[in-house]
C-alpha positions as CSV (number, residue, x, y, z in Angstrom):
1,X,28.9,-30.1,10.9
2,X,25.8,-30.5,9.3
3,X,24.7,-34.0,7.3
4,X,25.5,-32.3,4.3
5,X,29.0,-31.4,5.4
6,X,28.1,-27.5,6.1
7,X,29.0,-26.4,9.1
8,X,26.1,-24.4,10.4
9,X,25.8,-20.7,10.4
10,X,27.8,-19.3,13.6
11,X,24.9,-16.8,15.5
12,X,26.0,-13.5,16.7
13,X,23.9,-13.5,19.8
14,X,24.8,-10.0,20.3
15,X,23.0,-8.9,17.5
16,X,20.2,-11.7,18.0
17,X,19.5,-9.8,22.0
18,X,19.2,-6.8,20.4
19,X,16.9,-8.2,17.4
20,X,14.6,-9.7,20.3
21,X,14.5,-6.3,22.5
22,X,13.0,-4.5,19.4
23,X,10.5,-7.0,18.8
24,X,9.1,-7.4,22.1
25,X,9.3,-3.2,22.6
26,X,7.1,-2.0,18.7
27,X,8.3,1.7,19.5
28,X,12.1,0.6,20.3
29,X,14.4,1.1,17.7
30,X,18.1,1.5,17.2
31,X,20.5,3.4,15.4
32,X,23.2,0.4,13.8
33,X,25.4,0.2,11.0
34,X,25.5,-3.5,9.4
35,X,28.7,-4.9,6.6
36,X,27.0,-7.1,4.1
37,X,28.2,-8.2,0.7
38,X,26.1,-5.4,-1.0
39,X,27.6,-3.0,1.1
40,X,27.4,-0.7,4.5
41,X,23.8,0.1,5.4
42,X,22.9,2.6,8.3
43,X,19.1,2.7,9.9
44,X,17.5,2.2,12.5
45,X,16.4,-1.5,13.8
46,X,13.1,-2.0,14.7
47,X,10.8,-5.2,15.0
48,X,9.5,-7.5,12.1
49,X,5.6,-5.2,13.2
50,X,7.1,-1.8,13.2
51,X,9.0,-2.6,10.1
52,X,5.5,-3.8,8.2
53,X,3.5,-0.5,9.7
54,X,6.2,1.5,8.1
55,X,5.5,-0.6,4.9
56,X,1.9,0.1,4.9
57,X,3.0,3.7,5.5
58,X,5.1,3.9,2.6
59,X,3.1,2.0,0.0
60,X,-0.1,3.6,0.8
61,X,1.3,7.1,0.2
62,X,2.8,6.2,-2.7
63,X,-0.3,4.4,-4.2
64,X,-3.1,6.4,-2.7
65,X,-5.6,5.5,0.0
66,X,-8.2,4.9,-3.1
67,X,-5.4,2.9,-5.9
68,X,-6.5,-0.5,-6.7
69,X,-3.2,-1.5,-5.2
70,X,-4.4,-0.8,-1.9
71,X,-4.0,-4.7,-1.5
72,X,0.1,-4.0,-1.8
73,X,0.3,-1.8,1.2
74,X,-0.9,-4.7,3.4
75,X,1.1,-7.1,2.2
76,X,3.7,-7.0,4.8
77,X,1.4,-7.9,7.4
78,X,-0.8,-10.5,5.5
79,X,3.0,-12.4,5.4
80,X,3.7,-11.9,8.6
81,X,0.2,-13.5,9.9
82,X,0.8,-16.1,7.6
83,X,4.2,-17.0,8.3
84,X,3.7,-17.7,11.6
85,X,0.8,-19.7,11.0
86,X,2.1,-21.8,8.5
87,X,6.1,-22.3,9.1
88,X,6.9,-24.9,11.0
89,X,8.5,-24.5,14.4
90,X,12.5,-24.9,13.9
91,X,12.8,-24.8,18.0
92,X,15.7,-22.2,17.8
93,X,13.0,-19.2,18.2
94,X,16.3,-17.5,15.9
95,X,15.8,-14.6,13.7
96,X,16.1,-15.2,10.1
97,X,16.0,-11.4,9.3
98,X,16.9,-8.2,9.9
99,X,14.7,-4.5,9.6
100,X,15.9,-1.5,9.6
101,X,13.8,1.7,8.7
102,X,15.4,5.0,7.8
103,X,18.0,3.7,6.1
104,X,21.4,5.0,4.1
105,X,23.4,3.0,2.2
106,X,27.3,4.2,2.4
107,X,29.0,1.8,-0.3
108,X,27.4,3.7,-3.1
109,X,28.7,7.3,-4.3
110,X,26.5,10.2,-3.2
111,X,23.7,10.2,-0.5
112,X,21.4,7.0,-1.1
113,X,18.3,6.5,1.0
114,X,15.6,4.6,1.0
115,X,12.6,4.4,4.0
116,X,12.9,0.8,4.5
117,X,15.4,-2.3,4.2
118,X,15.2,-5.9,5.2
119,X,18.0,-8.7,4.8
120,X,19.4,-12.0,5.3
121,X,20.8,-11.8,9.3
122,X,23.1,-15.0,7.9
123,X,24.5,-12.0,5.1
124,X,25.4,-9.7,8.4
125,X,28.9,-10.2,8.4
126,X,29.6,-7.1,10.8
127,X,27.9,-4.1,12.9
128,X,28.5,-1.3,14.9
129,X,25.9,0.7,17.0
130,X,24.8,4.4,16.4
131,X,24.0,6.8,13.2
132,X,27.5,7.4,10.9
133,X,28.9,10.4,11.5
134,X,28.8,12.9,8.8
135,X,32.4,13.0,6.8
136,X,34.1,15.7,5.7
137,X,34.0,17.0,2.0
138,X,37.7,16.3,0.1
């Protein structure tokens, strides 16, 4: 337990490996489904870089190359950069989140998508590999 009586977070160094292989390989990625309190989300999991590209990617074509908010679609990688040089070193070298690009959220009625989804890795309570397969109409 922790000085404050929590007991620390228990790491799933499952998903932790596979969080590292996609962030030393920027074109890996892989198809997982993770349980969190919002819900079940599908994607694919890629590194903390490929998920800010597909940021830049996604804001830029829906401001313009020429929009005054040009400044947004870089945003993911100016935090990144300064992230790492301003947070301190905790010495676990542990992920504190989770990206997944592609994504579809199946807690929610009808087919919800969105290009890009980040969380919490403490809110991952579960996870499965591979894409959901497609269910049947009732």
């Amino acid at each position: 337990m922790s000085e404050h009586g929590a007991a620390p977070p228990t790491v799933d160094a499952y998903l932790e490996i596979l969080l590292r292989l996609v962030d030393a390989q920027p074109d890996a990625s892989l198809k997982i489904c993770l349980t969190t309190p919002g819900g079940i989300v599908a994607g694919s999991l890629v590194g903390s870089r490929t998920w800010a590209d597909r940021w830049e990617t996604t804001v830029s074509a829906a401001t313009g190359a020429q929009d005054r908010a040009d400044h947004m679609a870089h945003l993911a990688h100016t935090v990144r950069s300064a992230l790492k040089q301003t947070e301190p070193d905790t010495g676990d070298g542990l992920h504190s989140f989770i990206h997944l690009i592609d994504v579809t959220f199946l807690s929610v009625p009808g087919t919800t998508t969105a290009p890009l989804w980040r969380g919490r890795l403490g809110d991952v309570s579960g996870w499965s590999l591979g894409a959901p397969a497609d269910r049947p109409a009732s």
